[in-house]
C-alpha positions in Angstrom: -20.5 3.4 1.1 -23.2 0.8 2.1 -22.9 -2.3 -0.2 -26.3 -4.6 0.0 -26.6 -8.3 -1.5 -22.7 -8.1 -1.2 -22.2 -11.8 -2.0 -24.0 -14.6 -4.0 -26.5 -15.9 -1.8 -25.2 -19.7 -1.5 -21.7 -17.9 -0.7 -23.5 -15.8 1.7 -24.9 -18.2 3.9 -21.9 -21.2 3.9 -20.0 -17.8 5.7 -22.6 -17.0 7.9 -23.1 -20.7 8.7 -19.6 -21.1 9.4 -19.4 -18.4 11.4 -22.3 -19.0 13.9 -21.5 -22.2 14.0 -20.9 -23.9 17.8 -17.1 -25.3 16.3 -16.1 -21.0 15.5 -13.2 -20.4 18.0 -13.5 -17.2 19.6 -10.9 -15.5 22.1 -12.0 -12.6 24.9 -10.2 -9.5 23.5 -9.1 -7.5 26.7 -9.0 -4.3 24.1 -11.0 -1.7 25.9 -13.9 -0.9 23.6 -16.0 1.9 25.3 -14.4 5.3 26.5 -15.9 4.9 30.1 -16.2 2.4 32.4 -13.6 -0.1 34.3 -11.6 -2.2 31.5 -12.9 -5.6 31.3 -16.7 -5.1 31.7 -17.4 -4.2 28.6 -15.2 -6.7 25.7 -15.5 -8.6 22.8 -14.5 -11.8 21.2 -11.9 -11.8 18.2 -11.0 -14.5 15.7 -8.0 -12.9 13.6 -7.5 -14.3 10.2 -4.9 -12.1 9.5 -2.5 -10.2 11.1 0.9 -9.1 11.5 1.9 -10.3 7.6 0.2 -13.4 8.0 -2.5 -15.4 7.7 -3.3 -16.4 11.3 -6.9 -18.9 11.3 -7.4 -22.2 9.2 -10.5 -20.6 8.4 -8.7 -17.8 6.1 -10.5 -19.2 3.2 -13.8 -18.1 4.0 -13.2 -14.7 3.3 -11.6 -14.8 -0.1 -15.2 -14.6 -2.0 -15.1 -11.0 0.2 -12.0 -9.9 -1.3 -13.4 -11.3 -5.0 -16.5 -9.4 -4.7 -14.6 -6.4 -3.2 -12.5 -6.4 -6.5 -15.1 -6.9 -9.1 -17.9 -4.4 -7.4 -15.7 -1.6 -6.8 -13.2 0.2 -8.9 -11.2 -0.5 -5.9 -7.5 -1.9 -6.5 -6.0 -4.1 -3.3 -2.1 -3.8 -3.0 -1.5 -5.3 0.1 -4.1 -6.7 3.2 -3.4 -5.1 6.6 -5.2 -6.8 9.2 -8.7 -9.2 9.0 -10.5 -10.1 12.0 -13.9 -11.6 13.0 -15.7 -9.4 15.9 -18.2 -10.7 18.4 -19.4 -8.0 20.7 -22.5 -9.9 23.0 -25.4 -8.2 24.7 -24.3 -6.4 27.9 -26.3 -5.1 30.2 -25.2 -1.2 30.1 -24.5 1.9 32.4 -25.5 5.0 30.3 -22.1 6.4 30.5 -20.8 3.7 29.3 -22.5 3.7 26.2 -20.2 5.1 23.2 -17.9 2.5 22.2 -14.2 4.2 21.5 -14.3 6.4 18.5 -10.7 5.4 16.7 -9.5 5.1 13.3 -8.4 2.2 11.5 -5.2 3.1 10.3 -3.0 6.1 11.7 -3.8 9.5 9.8 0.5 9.9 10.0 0.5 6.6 7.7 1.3 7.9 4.3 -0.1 5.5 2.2 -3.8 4.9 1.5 -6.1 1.6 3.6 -9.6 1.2 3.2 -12.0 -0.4 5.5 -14.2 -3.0 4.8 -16.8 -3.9 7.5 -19.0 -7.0 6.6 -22.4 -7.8 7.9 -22.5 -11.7 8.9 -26.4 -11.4 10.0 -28.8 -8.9 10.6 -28.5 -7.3 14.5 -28.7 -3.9 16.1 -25.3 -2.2 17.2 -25.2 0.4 14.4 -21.7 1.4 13.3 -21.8 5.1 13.3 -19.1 7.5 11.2 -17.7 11.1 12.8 -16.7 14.5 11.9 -13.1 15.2 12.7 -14.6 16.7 15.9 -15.7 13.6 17.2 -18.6 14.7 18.5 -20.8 15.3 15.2 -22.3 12.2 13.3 -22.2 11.9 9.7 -23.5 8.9 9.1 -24.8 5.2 11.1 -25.1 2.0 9.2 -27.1 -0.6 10.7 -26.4 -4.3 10.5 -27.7 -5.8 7.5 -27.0 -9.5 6.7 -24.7 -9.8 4.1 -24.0 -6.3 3.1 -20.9 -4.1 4.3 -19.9 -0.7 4.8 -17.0 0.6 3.2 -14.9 3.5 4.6 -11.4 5.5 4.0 -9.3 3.7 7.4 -8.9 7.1 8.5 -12.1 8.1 9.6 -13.0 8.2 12.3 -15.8 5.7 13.2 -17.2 3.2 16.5 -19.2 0.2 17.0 -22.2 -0.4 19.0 -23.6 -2.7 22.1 -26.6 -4.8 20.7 -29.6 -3.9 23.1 -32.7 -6.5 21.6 -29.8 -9.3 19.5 -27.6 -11.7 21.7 -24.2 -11.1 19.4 -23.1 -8.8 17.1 -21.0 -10.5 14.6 -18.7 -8.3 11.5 -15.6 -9.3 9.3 -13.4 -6.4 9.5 -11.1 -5.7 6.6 -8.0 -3.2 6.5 -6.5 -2.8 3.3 -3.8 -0.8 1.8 -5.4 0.4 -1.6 -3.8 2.6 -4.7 -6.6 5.2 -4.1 -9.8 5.7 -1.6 -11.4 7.1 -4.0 -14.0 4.4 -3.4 -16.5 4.2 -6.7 -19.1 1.4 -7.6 -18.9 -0.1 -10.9 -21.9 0.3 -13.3 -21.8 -2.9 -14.2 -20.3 -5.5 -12.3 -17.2 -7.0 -14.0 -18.3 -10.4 -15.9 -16.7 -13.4 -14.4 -15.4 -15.2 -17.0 -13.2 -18.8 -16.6 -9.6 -19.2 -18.4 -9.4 -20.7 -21.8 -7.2 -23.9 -20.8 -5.0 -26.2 -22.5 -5.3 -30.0 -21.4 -2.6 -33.0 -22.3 -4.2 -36.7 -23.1 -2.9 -39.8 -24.1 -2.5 -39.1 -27.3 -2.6 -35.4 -27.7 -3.4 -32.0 -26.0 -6.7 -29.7 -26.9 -7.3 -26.2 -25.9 -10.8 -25.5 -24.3 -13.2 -22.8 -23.4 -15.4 -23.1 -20.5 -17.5 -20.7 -21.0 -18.9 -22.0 -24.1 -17.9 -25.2 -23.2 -16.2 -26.3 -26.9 -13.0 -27.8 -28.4 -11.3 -24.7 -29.5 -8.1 -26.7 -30.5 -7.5 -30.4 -31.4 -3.7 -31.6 -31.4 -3.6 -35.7 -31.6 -1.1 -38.1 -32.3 1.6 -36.1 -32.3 4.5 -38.4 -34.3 7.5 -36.4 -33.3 6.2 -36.7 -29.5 6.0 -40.7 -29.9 8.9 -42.7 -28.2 9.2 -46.2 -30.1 12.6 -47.0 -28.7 10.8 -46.9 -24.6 8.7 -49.7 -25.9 10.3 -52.1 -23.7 9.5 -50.2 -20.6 5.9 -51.3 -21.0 4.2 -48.1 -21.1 2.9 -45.9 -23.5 5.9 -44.5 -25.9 3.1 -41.6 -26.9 2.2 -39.8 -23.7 2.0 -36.0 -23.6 2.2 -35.2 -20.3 3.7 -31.8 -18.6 2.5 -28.2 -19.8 5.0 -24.8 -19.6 5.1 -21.9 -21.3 6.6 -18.2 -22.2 6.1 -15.6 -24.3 5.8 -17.2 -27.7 6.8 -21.0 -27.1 4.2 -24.0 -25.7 6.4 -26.9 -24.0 4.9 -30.2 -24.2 6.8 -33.4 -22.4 5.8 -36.8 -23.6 8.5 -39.3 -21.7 12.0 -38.7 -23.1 10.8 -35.8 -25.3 10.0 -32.1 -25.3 8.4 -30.8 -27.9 8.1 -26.8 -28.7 5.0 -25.9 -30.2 4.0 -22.3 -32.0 1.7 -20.4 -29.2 -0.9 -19.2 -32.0 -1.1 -22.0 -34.4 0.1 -25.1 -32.2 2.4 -26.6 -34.7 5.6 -28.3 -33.5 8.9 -26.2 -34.4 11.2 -28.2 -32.9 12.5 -31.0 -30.3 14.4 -29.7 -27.2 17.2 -32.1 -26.3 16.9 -32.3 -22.6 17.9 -35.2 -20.4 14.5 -36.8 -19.4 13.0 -40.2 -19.2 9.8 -43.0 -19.6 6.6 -41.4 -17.5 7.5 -37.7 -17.5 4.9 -36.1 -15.2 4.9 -31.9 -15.0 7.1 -29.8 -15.9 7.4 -25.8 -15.1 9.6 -23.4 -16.9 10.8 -20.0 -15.0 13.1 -17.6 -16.9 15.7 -19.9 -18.6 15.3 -22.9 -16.1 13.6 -26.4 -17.0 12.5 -28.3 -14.0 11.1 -31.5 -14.9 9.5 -34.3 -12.7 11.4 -37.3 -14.0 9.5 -39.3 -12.4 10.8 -42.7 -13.5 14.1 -42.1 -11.1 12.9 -40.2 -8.6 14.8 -37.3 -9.7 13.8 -33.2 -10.6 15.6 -32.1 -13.5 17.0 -28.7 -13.6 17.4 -28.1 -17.0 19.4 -24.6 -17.9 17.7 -23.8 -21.6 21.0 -20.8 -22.0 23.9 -22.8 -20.7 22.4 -26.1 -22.0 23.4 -27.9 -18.1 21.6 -30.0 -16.2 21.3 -31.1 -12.9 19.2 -33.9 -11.1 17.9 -33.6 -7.4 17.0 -36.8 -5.9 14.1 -36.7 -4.1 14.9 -39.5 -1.5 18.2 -38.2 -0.9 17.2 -34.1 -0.9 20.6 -34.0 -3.3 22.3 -33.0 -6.4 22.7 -36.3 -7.7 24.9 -37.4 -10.9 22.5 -38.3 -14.1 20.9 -41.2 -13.1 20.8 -44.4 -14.7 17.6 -44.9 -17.3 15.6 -47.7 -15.7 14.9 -51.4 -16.8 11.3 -50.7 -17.2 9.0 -48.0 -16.2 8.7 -48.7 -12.1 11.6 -50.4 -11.3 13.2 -47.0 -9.8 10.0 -45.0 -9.6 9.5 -45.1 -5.7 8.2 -41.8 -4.5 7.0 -40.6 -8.0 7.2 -36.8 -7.8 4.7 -35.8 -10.1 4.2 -32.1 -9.4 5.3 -28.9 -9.4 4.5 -25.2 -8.6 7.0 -21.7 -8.5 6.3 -19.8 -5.2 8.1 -16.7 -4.4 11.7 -17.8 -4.3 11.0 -21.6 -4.4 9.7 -24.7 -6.6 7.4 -26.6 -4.6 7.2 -30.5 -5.9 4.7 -32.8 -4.4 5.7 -36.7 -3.6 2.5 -39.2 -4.7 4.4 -42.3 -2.8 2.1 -44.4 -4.4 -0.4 -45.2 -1.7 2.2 -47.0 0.6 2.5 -43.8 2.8 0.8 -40.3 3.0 1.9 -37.7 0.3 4.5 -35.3 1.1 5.3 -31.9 0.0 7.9 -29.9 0.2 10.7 -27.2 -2.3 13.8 -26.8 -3.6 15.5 -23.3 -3.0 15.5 -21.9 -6.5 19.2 -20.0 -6.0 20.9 -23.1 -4.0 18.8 -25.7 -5.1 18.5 -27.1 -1.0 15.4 -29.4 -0.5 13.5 -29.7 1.8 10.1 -31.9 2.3 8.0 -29.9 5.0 4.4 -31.8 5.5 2.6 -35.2 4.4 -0.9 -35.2 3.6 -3.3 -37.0 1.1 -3.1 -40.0 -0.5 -1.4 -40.6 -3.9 -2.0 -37.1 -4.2 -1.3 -34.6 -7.8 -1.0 -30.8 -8.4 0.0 -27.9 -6.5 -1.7 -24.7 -6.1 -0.6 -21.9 -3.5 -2.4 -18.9 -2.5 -1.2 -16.0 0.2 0.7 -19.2 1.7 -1.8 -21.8 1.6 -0.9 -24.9 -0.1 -4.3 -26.7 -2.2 -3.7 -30.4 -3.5 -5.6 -33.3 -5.0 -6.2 -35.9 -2.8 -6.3 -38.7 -5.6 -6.9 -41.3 -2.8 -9.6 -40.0 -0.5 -11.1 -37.9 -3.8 -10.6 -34.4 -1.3 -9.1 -31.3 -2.4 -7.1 -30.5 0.6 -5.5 -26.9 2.0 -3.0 -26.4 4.4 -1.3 -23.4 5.6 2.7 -23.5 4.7 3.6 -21.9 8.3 1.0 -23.8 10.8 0.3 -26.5 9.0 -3.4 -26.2 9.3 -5.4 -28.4 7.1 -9.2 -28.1 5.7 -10.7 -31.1 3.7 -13.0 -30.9 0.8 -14.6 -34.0 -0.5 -15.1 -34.0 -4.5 -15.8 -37.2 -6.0 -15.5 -41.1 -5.1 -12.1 -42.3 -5.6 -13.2 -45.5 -6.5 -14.3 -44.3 -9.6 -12.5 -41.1 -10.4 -9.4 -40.3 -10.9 -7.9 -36.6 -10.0 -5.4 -34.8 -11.5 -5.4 -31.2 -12.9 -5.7 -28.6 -10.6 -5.9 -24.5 -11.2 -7.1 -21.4 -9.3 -9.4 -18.7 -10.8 -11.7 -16.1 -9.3 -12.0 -17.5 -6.1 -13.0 -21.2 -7.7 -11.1 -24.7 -8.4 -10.8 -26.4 -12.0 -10.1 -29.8 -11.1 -9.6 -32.9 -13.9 -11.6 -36.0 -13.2 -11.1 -38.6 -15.2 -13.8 -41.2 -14.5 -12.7 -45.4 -14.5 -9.1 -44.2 -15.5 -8.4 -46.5 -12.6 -10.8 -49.0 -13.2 -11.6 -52.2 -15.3 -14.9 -50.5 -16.6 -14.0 -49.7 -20.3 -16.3 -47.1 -19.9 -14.4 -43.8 -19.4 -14.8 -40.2 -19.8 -13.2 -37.0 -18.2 -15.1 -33.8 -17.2 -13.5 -30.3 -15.7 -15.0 -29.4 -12.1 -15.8 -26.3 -11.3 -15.7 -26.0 -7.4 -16.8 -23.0 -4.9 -15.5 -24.5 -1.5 -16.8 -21.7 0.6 -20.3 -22.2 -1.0 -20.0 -26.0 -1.7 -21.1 -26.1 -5.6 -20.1 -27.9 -7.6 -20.3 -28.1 -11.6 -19.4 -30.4 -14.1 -17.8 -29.0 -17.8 -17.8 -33.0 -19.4 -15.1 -33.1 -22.3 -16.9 -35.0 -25.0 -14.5 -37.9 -26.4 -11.4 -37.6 -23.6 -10.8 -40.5 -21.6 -8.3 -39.3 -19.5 -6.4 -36.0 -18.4 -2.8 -36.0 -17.4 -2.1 -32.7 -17.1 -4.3 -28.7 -17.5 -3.0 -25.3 -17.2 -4.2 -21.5 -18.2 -4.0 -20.9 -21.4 -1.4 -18.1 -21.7 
């Protein structure tokens, strides 16, 4: 199945600019690729981006618009991905008998369960990729390179590439993936992308929004039950809703010392959950019946148990199970490496530590069953949020104004500049259909008493970016889905 006009056109040519690009590492592949001839004179050049369970390339992100598209254009249904590579074969000059590249097959015809392969076009060239009978010998179909359009093929069929004869390179994406069937079908209709409804926390209240329409779809403010008169002397705001969780039917709301449990359909408050927290409360993340909580006012992650009613503090200088620390004198005074975020991954919380501009951010998790921490990389600067995707960590660079990704077993980082830092403020950070929603809060951090917040919407791999300005807000603390 030939694909044409695979991706948007912006997306289309950020890839291909990426990839032809002088910085693009390459590495000689000593994989015979023709059935004659001695081995070596006829190669290629290979950039794997994944392999062998992993992602293996910093540039790993430039592909996930491929898999989006993949998923909304096709009735196809990804379980697992296999293997992704880049391919470069250049011009050789030939011998005739060593013309047919090796006939193979993706994916062993033994293999039980079903791949697809997905071979995408990076710019127009000759070097057709032609499909055989079972024979080998009869053609059933040849597919010549056409920018920005792929060819997609059951992994065990048998197939080849071919030497450009009149282009200098010959450039594809190859995609293996495991799939639930290979019954491969184009959609009649593309599905509609469509952004989450989210809810955001202010100062003074919370609102649920729609992007798509951009409108107020909910309005919750001065909440009287979330106010904290008696943290008046810490010199901070007593009303501050702040951390967002959820679960089936409950919203959780912190504001400082208090957690408030709001009704999921008609966002009225049915109750206060007694949990030990403390001035400046930053996210919180509930998973099954655990609490965690960045108290960030002592330095400490709560681990609240909502069925046994415990609780137990890690100190994030110490990487400990600490006793219940000691309420501060006023807001700062033990507020040193102000953990302010948190994200569940696999079998771990991930918490991210802002240090407050005196050193880079660091990141690092708590094992979920022992509770061990461990900080693992520093990057950014008094950096918020934490989003991870197939093991790359994104952040908010509050500092620099980046969003900044880096890959949780090499370390690699990529850098995305979104606004001036001297102006706006980030913090908010989710995920959807291959984009970023990221909160800026303009002059939050500045003496201009002019201030206003607005939702980015942010396509990294095509560079967009568009604004969704929340009429009236002067500052976000905290956004998630709306579940």
């Amino acid at each position: 199945m030939i694909v044409k006009d695979f991706l948007p056109k912006k997306q289309a040519l950020a890839l291909q600019k990426t990839i032809l690009s002088k910085t693009f590492p390459w590495f000689w592949s000593s994989e015979t690729i023709v059935q004659n001839g001695p081995k070596g004179e006829l190669f290629q050049f290979v950039h794997h981006l994944y392999n062998d369970n992993q992602i293996q390339s910093k540039y790993y992100e430039i592909i996930n618009p491929i898999i989006y598209e993949l998923t909304q254009k096709t009735n196809i249904k990804i379980k697992s991905v296999y293997r992704i590579k880049v391919n470069l074969i250049p011009r050789i000059t030939l011998k005739e008998e060593w013309e047919d590249h090796v006939i193979h097959k993706d994916v062993d015809e033994n293999i039980k369960e079903n791949f697809i392969s997905l071979i995408y076009y990076v710019h127009d060239c000759d070097g057709d990729t032609i499909v055989y009978a079972d024979d080998k010998k009869t053609i059933i179909e040849r597919n010549a390179p056409k920018e920005n359009s792929c060819y997609i093929l059951n992994s065990k069929t048998w197939h080849r590439s071919s030497v450009p004869k009149e282009n200098k390179r010959r450039i594809v994406i190859n995609f293996v993936f495991e799939v639930e069937s290979t019954d491969i079908k184009l959609l009649d209709k593309p599905k509609k992308e469509l952004l989450p409804k989210i809810i955001v926390t202010k100062d003074d209240g919370f609102f649920t929004y729609d992007l798509n329409e951009n409108k107020f779809l909910s309005v919750k403010n001065n909440i009287k039950d979330l106010d904290c008169p008696h943290l008046e002397p810490y010199k901070k705001g007593t009303h501050r809703p702040f951390g967002i969780a959820f679960d089936k039917t409950n919203l959780f709301i912190a504001s400082n010392d208090r957690l408030g449990i709001f009704d999921k359909q008609n966002y009225n408050l049915n109750s206060i959950l007694d949990v030990s927290m403390y001035v400046g409360t930053h996210q919180i993340l509930k998973d099954e019946d655990v609490l965690y909580v960045c108290n960030t006012a002592v330095d400490c992650i709560g681990v609240y148990n909502l069925k046994t009613k415990t609780n137990k503090f890690l100190d994030v200088n110490t990487l400990n199970i600490t006793d219940k620390p000691t309420p501060p004198n006023f807001s700062y005074d033990k507020d040193i490496r102000h953990v302010n975020s948190l994200f569940n991954y696999k079998d771990k919380i991930y918490f991210c530590l802002h240090n407050k501009g005196f050193k880079l951010s660091e990141y690092g998790f708590l094992d979920k069953k022992t509770l061990k921490m461990q900080v693992i990389h520093s990057t950014g600067l008094i950096s918020h949020n934490i989003y991870i995707k197939n093991d790359i960590l994104y952040t908010l660079s509050t500092g620099t104004g980046e969003l900044i990704s880096f890959d949780l077993n090499t370390k690699q980082e990529n850098k995305y500049k979104i606004t001036n830092p001297n102006t706006t403020f980030l913090r908010g950070l989710i995920y959807i259909n291959g984009k970023f929603l990221i909160g800026c809060s303009v002059n939050f951090k500045t003496p201009n008493p002019i201030k206003h917040s607005y939702i980015a919407e942010v396509d990294i791999i095509a560079g967009t970016l568009k604004k969704h300005d929340l009429e009236g807000i002067k500052a976000i603390n905290d956004m998630q889905i709306f579940e």
